[in-house]
Backbone of each chain as ProteinMPNN parsed JSONL, in Angstrom:
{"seq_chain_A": "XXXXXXXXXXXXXXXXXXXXXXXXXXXXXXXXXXXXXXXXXXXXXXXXXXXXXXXXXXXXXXXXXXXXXXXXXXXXXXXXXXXXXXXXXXX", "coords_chain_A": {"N_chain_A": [[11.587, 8.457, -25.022], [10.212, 11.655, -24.7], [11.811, 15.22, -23.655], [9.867, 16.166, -21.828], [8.421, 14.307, -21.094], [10.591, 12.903, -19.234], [10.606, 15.224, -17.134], [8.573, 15.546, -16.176], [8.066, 12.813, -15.011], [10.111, 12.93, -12.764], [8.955, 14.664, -11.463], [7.079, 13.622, -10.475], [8.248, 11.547, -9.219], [9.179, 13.104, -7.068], [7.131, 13.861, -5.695], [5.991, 11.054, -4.927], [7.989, 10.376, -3.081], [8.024, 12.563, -1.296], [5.564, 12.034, 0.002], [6.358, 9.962, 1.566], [6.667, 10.722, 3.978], [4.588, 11.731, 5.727], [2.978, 9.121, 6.413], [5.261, 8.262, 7.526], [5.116, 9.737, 10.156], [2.797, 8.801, 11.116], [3.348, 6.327, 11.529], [5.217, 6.613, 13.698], [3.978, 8.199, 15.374], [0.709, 6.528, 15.554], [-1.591, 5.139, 17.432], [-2.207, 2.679, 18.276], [-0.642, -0.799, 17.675], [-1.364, -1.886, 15.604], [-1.958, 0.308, 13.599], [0.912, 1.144, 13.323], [1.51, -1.106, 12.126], [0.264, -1.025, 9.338], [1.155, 1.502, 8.341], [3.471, 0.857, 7.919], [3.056, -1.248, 6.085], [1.957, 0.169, 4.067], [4.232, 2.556, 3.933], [6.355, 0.788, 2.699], [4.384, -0.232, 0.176], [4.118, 2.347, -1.244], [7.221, 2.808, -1.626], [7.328, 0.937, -3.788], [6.288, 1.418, -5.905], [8.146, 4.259, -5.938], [10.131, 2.681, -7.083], [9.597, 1.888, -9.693], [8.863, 4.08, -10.738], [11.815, 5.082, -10.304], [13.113, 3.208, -11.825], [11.86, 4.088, -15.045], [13.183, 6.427, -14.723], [15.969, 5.567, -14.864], [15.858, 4.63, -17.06], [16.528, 1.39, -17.408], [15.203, -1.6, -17.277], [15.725, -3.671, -15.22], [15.666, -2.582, -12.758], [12.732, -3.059, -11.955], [12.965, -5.336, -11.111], [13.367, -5.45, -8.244], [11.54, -4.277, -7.371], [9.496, -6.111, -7.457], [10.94, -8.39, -5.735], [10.771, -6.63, -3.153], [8.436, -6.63, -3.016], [7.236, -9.23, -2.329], [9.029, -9.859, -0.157], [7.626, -8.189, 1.148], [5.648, -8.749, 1.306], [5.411, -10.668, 2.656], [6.396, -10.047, 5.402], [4.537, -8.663, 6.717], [2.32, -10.566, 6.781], [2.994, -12.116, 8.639], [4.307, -10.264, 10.886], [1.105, -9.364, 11.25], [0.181, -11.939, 11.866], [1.42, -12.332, 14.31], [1.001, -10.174, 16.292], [-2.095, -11.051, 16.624], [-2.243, -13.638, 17.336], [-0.009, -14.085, 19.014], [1.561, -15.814, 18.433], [4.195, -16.574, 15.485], [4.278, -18.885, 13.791]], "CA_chain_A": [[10.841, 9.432, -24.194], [10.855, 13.337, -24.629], [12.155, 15.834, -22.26], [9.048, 16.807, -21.0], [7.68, 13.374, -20.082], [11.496, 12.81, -17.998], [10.783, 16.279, -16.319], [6.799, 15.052, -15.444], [8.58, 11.897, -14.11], [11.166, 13.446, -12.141], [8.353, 15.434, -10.508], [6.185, 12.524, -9.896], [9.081, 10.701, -8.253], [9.647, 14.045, -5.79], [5.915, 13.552, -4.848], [6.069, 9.758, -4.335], [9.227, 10.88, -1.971], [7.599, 13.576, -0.259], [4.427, 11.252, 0.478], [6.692, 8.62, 2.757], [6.693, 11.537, 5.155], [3.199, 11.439, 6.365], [3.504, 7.488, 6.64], [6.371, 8.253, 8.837], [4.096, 10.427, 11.048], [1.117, 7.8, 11.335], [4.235, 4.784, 12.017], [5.581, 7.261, 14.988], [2.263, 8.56, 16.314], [-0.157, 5.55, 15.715], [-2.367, 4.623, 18.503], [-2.141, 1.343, 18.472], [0.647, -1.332, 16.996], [-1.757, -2.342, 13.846], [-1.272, 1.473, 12.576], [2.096, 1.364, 13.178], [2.005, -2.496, 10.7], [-0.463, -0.42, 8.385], [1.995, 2.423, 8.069], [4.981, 0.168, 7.138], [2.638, -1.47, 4.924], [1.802, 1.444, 3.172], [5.7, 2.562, 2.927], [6.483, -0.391, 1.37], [3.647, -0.088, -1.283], [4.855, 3.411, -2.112], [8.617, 2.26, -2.1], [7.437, -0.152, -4.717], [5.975, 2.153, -6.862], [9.449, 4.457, -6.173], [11.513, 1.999, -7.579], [9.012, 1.901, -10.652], [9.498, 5.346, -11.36], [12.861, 4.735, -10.895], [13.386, 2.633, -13.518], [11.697, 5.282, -15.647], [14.298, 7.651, -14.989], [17.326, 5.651, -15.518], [15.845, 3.362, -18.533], [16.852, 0.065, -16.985], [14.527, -2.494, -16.829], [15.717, -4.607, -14.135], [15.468, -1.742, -11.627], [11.805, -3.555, -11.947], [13.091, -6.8, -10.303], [13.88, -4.892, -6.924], [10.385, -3.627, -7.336], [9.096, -7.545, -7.027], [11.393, -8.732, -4.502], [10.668, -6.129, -2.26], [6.828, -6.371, -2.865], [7.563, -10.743, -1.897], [9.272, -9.788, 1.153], [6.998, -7.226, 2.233], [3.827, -9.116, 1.493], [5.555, -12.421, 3.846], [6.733, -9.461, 6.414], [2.778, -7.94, 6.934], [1.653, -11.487, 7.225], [3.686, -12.743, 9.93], [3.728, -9.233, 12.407], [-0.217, -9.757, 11.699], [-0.292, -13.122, 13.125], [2.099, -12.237, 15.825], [-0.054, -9.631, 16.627], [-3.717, -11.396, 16.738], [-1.948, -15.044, 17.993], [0.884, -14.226, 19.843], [2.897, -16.554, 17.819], [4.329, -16.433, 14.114], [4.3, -20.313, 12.976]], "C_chain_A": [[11.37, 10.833, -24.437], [11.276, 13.576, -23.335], [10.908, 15.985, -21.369], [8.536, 15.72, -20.222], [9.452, 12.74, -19.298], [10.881, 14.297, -16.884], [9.315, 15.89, -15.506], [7.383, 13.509, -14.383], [9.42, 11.989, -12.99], [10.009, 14.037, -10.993], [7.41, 14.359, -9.619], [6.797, 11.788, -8.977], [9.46, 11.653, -7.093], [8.303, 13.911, -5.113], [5.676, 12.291, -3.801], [6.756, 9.997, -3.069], [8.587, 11.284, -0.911], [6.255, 12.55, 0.539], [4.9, 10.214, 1.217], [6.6, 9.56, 3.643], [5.595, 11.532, 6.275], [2.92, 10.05, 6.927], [4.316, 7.706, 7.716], [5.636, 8.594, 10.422], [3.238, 9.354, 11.437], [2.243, 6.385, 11.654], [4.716, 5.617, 13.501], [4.596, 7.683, 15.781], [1.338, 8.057, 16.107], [-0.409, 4.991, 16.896], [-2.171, 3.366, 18.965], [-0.742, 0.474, 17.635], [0.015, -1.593, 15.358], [-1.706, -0.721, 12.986], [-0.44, 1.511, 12.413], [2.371, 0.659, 12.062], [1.399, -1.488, 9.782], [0.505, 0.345, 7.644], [3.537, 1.869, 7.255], [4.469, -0.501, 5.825], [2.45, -0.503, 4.006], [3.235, 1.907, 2.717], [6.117, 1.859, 2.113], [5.75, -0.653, -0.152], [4.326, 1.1, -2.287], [5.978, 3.18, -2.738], [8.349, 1.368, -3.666], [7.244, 0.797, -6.101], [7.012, 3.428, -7.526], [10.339, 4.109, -7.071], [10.621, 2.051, -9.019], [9.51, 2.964, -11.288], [11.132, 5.702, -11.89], [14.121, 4.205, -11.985], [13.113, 2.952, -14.83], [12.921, 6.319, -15.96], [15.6, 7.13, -15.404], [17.002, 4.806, -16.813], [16.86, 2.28, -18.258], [15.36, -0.59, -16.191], [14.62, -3.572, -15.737], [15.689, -3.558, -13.029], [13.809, -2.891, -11.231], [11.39, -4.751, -10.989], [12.837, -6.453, -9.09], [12.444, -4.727, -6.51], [9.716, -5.273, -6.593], [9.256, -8.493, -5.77], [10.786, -8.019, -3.497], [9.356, -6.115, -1.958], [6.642, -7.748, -2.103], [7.555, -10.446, -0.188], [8.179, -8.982, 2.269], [5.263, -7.922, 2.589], [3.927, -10.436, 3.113], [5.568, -11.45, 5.21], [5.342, -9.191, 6.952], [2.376, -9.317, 7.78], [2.204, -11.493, 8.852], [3.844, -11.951, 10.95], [1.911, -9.457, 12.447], [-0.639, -10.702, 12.547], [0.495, -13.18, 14.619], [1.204, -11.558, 16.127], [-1.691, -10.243, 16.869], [-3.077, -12.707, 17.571], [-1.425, -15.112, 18.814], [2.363, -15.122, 19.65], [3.326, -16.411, 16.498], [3.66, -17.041, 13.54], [3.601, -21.335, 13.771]], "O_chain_A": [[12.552, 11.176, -24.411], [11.27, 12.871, -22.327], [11.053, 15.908, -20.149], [8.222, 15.841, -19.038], [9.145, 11.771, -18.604], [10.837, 14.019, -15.686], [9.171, 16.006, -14.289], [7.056, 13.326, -13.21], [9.423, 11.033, -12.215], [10.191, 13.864, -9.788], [7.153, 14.362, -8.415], [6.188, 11.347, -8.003], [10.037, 11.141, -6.134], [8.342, 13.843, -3.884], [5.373, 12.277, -2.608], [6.143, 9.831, -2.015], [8.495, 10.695, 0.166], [6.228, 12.514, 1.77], [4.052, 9.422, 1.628], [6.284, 8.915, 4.643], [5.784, 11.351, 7.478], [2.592, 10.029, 8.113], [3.996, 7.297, 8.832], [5.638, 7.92, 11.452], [3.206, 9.316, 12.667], [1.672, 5.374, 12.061], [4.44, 4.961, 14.505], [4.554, 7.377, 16.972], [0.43, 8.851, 16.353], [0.478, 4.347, 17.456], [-1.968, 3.137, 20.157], [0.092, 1.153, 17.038], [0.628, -1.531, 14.292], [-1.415, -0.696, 11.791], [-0.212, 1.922, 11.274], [3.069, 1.085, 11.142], [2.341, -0.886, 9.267], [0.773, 0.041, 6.482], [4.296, 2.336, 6.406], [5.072, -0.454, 4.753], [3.092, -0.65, 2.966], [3.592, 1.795, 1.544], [6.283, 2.132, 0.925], [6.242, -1.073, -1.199], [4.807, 1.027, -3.418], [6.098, 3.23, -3.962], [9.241, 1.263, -4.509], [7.976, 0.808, -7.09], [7.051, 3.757, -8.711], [11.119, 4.816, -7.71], [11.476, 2.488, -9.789], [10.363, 2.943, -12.175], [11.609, 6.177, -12.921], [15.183, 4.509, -12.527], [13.74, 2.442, -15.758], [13.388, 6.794, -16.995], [16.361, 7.803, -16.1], [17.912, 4.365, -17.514], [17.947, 2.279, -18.837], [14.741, -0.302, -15.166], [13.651, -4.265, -15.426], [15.698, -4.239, -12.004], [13.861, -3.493, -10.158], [10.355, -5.089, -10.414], [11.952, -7.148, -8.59], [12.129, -5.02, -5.357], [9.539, -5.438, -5.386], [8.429, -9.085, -5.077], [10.127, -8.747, -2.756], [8.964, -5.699, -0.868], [5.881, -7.634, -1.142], [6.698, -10.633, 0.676], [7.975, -9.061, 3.48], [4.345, -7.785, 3.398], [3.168, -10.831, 3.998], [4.88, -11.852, 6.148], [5.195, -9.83, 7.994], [2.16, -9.345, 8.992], [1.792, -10.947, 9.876], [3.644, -12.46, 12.053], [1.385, -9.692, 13.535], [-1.397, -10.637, 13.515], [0.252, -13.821, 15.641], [0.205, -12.241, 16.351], [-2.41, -9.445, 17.471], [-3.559, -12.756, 18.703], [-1.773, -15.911, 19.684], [3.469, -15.182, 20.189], [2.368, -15.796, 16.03], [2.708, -16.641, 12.87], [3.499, -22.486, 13.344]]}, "seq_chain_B": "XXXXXXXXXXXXXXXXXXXXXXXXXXXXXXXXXXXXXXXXXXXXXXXXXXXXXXXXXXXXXXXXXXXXXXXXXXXXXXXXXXXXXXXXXXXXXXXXXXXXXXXXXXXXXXXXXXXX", "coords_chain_B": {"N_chain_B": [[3.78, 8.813, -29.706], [1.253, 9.217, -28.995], [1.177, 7.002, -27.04], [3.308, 7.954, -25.488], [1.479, 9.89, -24.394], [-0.648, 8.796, -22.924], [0.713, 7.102, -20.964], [1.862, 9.275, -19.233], [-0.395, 10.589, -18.211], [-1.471, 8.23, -16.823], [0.283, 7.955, -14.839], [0.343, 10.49, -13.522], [-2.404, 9.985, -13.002], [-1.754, 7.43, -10.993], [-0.123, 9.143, -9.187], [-2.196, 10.885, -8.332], [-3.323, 9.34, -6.876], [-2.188, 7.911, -4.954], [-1.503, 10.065, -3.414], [-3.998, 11.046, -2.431], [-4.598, 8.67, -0.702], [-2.72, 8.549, 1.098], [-3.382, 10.607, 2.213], [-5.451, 10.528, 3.25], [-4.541, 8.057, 5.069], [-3.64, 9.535, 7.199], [-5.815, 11.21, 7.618], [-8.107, 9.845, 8.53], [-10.281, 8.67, 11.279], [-9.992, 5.761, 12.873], [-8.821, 2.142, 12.364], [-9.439, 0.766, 10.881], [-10.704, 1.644, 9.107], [-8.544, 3.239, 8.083], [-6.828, 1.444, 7.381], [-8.676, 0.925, 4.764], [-7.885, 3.037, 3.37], [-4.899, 2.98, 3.183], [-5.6, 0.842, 1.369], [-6.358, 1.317, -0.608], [-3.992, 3.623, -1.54], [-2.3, 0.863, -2.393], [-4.226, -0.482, -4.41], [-5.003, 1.586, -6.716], [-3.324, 3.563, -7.146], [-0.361, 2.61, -7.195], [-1.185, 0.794, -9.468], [-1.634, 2.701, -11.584], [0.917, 3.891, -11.513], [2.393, 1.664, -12.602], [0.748, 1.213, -14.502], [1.504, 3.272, -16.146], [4.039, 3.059, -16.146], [4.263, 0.849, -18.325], [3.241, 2.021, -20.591], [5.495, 3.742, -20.943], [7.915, 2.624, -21.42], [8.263, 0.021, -23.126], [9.844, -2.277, -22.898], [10.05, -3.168, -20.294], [7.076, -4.159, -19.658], [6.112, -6.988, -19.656], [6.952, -7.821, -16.986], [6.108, -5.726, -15.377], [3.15, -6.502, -15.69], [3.444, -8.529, -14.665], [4.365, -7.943, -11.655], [2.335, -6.877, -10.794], [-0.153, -8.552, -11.008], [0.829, -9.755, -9.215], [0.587, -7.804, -6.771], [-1.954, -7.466, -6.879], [-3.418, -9.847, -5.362], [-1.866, -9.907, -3.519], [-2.373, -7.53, -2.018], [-4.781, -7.411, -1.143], [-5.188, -9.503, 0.889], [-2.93, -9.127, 2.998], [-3.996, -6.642, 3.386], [-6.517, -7.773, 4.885], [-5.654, -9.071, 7.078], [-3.974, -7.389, 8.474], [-6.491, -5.881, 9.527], [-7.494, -7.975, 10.312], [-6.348, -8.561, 12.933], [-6.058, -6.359, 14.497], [-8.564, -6.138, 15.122], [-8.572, -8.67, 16.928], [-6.388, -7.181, 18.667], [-8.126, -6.064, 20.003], [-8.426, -3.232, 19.448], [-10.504, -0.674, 19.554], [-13.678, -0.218, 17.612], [-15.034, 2.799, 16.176], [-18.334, 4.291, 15.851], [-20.159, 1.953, 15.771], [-22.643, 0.628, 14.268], [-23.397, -2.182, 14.312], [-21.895, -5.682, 15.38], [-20.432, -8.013, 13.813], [-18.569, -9.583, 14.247], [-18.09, -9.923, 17.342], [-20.721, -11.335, 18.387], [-20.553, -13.366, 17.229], [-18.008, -14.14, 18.337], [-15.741, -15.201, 17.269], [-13.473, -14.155, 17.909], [-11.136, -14.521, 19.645], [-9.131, -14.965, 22.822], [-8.621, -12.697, 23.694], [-10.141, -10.536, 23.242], [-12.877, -11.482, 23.069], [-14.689, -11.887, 25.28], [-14.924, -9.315, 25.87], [-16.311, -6.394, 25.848], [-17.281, -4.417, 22.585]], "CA_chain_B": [[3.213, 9.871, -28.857], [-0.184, 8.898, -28.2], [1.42, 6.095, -25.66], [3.92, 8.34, -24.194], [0.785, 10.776, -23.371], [-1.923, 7.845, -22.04], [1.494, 6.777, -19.776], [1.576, 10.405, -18.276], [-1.701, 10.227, -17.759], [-1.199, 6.929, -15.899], [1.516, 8.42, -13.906], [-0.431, 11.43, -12.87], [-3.507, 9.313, -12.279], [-1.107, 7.1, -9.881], [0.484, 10.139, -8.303], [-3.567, 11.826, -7.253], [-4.592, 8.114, -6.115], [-1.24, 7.492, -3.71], [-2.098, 11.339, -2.587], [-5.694, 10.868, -1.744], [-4.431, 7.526, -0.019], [-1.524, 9.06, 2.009], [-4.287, 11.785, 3.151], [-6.547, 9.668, 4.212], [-4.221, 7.245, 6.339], [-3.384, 10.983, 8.141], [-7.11, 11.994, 8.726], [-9.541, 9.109, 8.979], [-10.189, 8.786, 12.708], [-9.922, 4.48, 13.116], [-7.365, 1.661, 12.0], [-10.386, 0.065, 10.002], [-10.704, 2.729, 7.99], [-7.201, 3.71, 7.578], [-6.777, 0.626, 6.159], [-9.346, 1.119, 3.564], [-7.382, 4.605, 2.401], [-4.321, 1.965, 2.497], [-5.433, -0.15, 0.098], [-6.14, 2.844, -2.377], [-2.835, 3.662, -2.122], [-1.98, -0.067, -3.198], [-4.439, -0.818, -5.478], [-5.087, 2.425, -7.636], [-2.013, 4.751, -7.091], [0.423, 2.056, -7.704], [-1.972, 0.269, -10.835], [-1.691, 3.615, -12.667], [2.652, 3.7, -12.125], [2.403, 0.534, -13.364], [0.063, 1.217, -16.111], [1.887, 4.365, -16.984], [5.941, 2.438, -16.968], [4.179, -0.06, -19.165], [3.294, 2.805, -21.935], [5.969, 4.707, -21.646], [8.616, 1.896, -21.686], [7.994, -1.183, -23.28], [10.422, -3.011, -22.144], [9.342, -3.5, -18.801], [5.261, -4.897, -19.863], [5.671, -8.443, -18.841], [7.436, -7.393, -15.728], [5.051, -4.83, -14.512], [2.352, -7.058, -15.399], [3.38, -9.87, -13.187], [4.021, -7.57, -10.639], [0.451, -5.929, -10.903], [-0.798, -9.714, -10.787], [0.665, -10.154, -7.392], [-0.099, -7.264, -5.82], [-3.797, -7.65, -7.186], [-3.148, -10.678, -5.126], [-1.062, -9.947, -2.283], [-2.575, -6.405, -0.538], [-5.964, -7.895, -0.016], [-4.649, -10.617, 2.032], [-2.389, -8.176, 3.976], [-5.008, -5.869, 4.585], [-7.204, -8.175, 5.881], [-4.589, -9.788, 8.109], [-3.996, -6.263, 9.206], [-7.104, -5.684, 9.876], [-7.857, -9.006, 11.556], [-5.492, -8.206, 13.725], [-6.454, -5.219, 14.762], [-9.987, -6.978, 15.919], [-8.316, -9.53, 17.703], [-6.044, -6.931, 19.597], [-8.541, -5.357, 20.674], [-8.678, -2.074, 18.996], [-12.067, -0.662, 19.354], [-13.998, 0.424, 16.59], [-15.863, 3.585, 16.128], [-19.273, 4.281, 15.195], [-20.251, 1.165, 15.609], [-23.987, -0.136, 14.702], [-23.063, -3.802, 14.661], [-20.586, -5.904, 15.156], [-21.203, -9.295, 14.244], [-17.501, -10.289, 14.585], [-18.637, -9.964, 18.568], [-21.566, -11.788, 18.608], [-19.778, -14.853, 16.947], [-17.235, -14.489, 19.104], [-14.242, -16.056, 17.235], [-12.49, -12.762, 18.316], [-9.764, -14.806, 20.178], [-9.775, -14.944, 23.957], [-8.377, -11.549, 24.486], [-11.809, -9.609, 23.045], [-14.123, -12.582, 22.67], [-15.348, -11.368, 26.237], [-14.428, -8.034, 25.688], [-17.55, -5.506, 24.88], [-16.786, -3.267, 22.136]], "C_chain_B": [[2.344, 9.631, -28.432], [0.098, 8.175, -26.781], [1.899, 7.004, -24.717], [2.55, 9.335, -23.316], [-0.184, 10.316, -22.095], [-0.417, 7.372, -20.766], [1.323, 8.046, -19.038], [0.386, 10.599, -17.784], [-2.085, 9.122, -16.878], [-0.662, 7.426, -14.549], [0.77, 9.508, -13.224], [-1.808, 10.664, -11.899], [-2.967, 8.342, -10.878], [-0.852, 7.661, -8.823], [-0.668, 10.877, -7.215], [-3.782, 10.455, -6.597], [-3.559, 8.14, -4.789], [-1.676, 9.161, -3.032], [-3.17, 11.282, -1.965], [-5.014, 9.686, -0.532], [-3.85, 7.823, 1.247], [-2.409, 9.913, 3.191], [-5.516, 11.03, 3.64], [-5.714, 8.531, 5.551], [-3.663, 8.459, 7.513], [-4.978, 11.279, 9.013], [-8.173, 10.62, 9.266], [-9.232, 8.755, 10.769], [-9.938, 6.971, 13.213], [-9.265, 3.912, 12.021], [-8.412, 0.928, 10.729], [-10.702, 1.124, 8.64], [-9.787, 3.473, 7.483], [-6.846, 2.78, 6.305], [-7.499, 0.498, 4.841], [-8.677, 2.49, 2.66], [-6.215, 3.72, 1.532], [-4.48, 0.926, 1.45], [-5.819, 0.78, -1.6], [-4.985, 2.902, -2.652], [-2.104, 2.257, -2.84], [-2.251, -0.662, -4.219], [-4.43, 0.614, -6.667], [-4.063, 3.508, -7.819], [-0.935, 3.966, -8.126], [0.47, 1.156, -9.103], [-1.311, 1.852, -11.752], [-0.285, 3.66, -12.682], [2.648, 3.219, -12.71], [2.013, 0.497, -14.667], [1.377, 1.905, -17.083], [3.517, 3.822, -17.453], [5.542, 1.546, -18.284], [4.164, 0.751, -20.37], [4.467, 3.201, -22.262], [7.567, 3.705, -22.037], [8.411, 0.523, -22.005], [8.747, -2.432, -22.497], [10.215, -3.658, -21.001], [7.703, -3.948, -18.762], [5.122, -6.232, -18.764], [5.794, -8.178, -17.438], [6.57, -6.695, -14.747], [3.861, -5.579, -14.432], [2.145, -8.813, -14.625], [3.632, -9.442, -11.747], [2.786, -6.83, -10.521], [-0.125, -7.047, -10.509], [-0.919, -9.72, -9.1], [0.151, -9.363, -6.263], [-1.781, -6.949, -5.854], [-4.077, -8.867, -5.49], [-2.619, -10.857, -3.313], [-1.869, -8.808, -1.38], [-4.198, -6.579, -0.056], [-6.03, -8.668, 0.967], [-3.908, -9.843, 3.222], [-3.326, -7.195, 4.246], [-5.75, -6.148, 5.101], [-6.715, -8.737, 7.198], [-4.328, -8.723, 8.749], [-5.632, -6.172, 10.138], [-8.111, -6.815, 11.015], [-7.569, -9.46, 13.063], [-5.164, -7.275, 15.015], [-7.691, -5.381, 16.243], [-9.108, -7.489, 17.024], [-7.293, -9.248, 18.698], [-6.114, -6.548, 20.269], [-8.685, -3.982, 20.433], [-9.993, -1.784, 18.323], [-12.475, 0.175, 18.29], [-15.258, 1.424, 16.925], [-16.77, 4.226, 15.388], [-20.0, 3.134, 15.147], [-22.135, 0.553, 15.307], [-24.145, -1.439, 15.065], [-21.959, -4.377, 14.999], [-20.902, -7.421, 15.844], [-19.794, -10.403, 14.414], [-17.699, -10.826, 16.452], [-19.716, -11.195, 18.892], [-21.393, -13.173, 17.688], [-18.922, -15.452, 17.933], [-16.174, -15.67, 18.714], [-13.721, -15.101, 16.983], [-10.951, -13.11, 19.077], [-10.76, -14.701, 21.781], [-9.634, -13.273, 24.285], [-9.577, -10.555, 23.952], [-12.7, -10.599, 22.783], [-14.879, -12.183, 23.547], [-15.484, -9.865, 26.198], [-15.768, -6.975, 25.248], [-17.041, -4.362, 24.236], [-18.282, -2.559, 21.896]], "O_chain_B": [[2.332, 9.752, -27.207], [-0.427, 8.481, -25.711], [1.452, 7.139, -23.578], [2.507, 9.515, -22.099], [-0.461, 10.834, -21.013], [-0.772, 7.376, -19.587], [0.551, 7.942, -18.085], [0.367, 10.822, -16.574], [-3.112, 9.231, -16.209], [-1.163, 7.27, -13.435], [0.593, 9.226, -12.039], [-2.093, 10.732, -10.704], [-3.598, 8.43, -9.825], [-1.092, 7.206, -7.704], [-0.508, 11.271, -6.06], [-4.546, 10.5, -5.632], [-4.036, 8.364, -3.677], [-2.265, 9.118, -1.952], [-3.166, 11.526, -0.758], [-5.03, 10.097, 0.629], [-4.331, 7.457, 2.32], [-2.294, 9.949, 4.416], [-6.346, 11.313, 4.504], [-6.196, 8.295, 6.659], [-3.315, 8.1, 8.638], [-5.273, 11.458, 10.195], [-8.842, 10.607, 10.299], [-8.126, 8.637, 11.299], [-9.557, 7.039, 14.382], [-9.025, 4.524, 10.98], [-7.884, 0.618, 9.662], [-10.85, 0.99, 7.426], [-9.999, 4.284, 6.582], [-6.671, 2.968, 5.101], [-6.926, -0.016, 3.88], [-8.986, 2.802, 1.51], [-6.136, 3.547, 0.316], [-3.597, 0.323, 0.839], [-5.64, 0.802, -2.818], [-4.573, 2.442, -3.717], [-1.364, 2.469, -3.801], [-1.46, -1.245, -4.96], [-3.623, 0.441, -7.58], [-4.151, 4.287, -8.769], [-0.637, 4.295, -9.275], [1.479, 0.828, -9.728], [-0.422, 1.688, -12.588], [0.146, 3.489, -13.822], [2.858, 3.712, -13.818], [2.565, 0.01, -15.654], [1.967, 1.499, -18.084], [4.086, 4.002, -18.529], [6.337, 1.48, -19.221], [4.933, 0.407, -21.268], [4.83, 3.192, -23.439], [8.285, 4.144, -22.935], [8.382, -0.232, -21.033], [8.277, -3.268, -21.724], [10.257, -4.888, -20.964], [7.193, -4.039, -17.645], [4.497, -6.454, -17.727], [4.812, -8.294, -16.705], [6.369, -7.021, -13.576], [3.294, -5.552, -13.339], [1.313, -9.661, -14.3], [3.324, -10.138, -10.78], [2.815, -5.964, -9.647], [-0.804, -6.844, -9.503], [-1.801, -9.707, -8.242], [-0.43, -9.745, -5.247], [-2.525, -6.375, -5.059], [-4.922, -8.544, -4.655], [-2.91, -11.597, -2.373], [-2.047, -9.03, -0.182], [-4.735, -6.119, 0.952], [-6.857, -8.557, 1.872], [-4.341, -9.982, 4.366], [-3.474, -6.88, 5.427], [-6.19, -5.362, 5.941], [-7.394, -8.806, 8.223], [-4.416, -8.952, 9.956], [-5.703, -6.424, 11.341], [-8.916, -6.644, 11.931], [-8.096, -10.187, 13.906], [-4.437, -7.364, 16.004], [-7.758, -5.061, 17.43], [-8.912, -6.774, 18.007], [-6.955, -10.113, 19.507], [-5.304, -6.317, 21.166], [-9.169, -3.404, 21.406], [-10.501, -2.196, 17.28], [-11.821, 1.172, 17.983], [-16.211, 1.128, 17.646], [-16.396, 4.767, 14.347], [-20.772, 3.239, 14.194], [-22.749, 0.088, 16.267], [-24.887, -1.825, 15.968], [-20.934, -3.696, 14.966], [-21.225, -7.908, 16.927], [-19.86, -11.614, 14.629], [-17.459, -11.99, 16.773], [-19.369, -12.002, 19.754], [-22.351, -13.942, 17.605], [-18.896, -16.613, 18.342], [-15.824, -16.645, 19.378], [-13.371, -14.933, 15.815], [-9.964, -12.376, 19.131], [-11.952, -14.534, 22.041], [-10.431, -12.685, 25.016], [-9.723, -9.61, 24.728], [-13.493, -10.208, 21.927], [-16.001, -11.945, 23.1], [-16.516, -9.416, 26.697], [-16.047, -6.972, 24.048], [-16.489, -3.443, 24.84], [-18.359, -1.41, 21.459]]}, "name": "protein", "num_of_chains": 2, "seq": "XXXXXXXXXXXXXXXXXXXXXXXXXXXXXXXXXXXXXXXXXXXXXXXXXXXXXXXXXXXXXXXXXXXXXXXXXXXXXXXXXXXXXXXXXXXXXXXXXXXXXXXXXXXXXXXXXXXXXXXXXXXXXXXXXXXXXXXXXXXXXXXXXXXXXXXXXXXXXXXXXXXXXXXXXXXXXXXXXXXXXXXXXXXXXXXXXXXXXXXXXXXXXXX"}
């Protein structure tokens, strides 16, 4: 990779950054509890895409793994506040 | 060169989709339609990172494209579960011309009676 596409990546990863902020906003001042799940869902997507970039910038491919795991956990986490939320129970 | 430029191009295209996405779960006025900004940001923001690590580093292909699989996979299920959720806690929707989740009435007990 040239310099210029690290310096385009670098910037892309200060955007990604800056864009959990708003998320934060809409998880603290959401109306209801399913914006609040929405909002975590949504961090978590970004985060994923974070760690992508991440692994861009330091040229390590297993940064990638973290990316997976965390997409696993987050997809089981969504489920299960959803059905608490609509059921009242998890399982 | 050609790759590293179609990856920046990826990466940019990622970077406007999670933007549009972000700005929409800020303005749209209901959780039903938030969630629809949300799944921009999951499917087309995070598709184009993905695309774009795959050009610009090989290394990482298979990898990205088994995580691309799942979340092809995984954020329609979570956003409907969100959004089913939503229904069934009673969070009323606005604008409504129909609403044939109602008039089925397998809303649960807590809005099955409930008039939205």
């Amino acid at each position: 990779m040239s310099e210029f596409a690290q310096i385009v990546i670098q910037i892309a990863l200060i955007i990604m950054v800056a864009l959990l902020l708003p998320c934060a906003y809409r998880l603290f001042a959401g109306p209801s509890v399913a914006d609040r799940l929405l909002a975590v869902d949504t961090i978590t997507t970004l985060l994923i895409g974070i760690i992508v970039l991440l692994a861009l910038v330091q040229k390590s491919e297993f940064v990638v793994d973290v990316a997976l795991a965390l997409a696993a956990f987050s997809f089981i986490a969504t489920l299960a506040v959803a059905r608490y939320l609509s059921e009242g129970r998890m399982f | 060169m050609v790759t590293e430029i179609l990856g920046l191009i990826f990466i940019g295209l990622g970077v406007f989709f999670s933007s549009v996405g972000v700005i929409g779960l800020i303005r749209l006025p209901d959780v039903y339609s938030r969630s629809h900004a949300s799944g921009k940001v999951a499917i087309l923001g995070i598709f184009g990172l993905l695309a774009g690590s795959a050009f610009l580093f090989p290394g990482t292909t298979l990898k990205v494209i088994g995580l691309g699989v799942f979340l092809l996979i995984a954020t329609p299920v979570a956003s409907h579960a969100i959004a089913a959720a939503a229904y069934r806690s009673g969070v009323p929707l606005i604008q409504t011309k129909r609403d044939d989740l109602a008039a089925r009435s397998i809303a649960g007990t807590a809005s099955g009676e409930q008039q939205i």
